[in-house]
N, C-alpha and C positions, 0 to 999 in steps of 0.2 A: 169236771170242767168248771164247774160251781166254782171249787175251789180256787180253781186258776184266777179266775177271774175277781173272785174278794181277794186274793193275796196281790195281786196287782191292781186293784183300786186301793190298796191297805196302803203299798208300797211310793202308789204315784201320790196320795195325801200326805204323807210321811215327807216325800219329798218337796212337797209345794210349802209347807210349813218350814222347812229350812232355806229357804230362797231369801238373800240380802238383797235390799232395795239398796240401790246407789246414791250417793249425794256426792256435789261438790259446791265450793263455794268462793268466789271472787271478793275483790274488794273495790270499793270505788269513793274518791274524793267529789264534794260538791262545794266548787267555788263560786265566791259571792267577791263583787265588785261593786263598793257602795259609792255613790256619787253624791257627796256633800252638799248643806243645799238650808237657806237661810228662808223664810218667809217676816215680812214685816208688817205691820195691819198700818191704817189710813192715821194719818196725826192728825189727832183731832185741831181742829180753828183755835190759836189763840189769841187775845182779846184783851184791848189794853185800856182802862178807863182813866181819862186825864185832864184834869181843866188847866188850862192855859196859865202859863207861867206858874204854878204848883211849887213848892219848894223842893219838897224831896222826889227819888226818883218814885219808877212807878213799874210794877210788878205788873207781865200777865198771866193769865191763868189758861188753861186747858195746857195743849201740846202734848196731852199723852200719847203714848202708843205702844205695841208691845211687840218684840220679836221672838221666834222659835227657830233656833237650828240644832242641827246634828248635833247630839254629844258631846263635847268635847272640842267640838269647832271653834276658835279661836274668831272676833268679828269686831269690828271698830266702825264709828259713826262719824258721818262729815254731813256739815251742811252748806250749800250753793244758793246764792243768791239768785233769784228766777226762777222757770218754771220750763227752760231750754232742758235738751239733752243734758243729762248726768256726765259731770265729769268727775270722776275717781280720783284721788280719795276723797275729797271736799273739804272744807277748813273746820275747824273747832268751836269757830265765833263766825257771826256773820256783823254786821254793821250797816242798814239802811237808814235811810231818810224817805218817807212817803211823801210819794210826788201828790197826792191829794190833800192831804191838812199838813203837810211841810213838818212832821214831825218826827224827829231820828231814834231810831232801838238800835238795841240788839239782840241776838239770838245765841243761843248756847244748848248746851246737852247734860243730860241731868247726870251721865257715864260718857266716857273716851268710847268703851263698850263692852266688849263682856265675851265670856265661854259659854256656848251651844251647851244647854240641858237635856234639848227633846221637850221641855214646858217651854210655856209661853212666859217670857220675860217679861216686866215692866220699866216701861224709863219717860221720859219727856222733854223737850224741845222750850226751853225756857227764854223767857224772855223781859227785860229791861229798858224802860226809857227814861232819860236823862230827866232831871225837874230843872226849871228852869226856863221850860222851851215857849216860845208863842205860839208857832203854829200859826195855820192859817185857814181862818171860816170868816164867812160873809154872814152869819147867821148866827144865834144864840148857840146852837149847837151844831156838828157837823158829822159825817161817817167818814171815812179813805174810803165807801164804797165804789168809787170812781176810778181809784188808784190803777195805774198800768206795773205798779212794783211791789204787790201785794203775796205776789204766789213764790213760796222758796222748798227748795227741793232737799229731802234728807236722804243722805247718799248710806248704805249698809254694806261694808265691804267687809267680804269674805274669803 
């Protein structure tokens, strides 16, 4: 009975040892739907020093700022006169006269605009006043700080 019983523990081991484990295996796609997408940082203040009647014109300084978009994303610059709602696209040049010292620029863009890196780009917001100009202060010296048409808007279409 011994016997019986090792040759059928021999036989059922023997058997457990040739048992195939099953597999199967599927496939599957994962789609990705990217939504393009521009950020702009704050243009810095530009700033125009000018004395009164000046021969030549007169350069100002700051207007930087930088943009990052998508890869490859194609993006153009306008700028609006004011500080109203954006209206798209905005012009290439702007043309004021400050209603505080009476004295006329212009504004401009250092690029039309540019192809999305994924880095942060650099450009700036340039700007020009005529020489020539009088202008007008009651004082040795004066600011536009008063001005109601001091804030203009840079438009980033994408």
């Amino acid at each position: 009975m011994k016997r019986i019983i090792a040759a059928t523990a021999v036989a059922a081991a023997l058997a457990a040892g040739n048992a195939q484990a099953g597999s199967t295996s599927g496939q599957f796609n994962v789609n990705v739907t990217l939504t393009s997408a521009c950020t702009v940082s704050a243009v810095t203040d530009l700033a125009f020093a000018y004395t009164s009647l000046q021969a030549g014109a007169a350069s100002a300084t700051g207007g930087g700022f930088s943009v990052a978009c998508t890869n490859s994303l194609p993006y153009t610059f306008g700028l609006q006169s004011g500080a109203g709602a954006a209206t798209p696209p905005g012009a290439a040049t702007i043309s004021v006269t400050d209603n505080a010292v009476n004295l006329g620029y212009s504004l401009g863009l250092s690029a039309a605009g540019g192809t999305g890196s994924g880095a942060s780009q650099a450009y700036s917001v340039t700007g020009s006043m005529a020489g020539s100009q009088a202008g007008t202060c009651a004082a040795a010296s004066c600011t536009n700080a008063g001005a109601t048409n001091k804030t203009h808007t840079l438009i980033l279409n994408y």
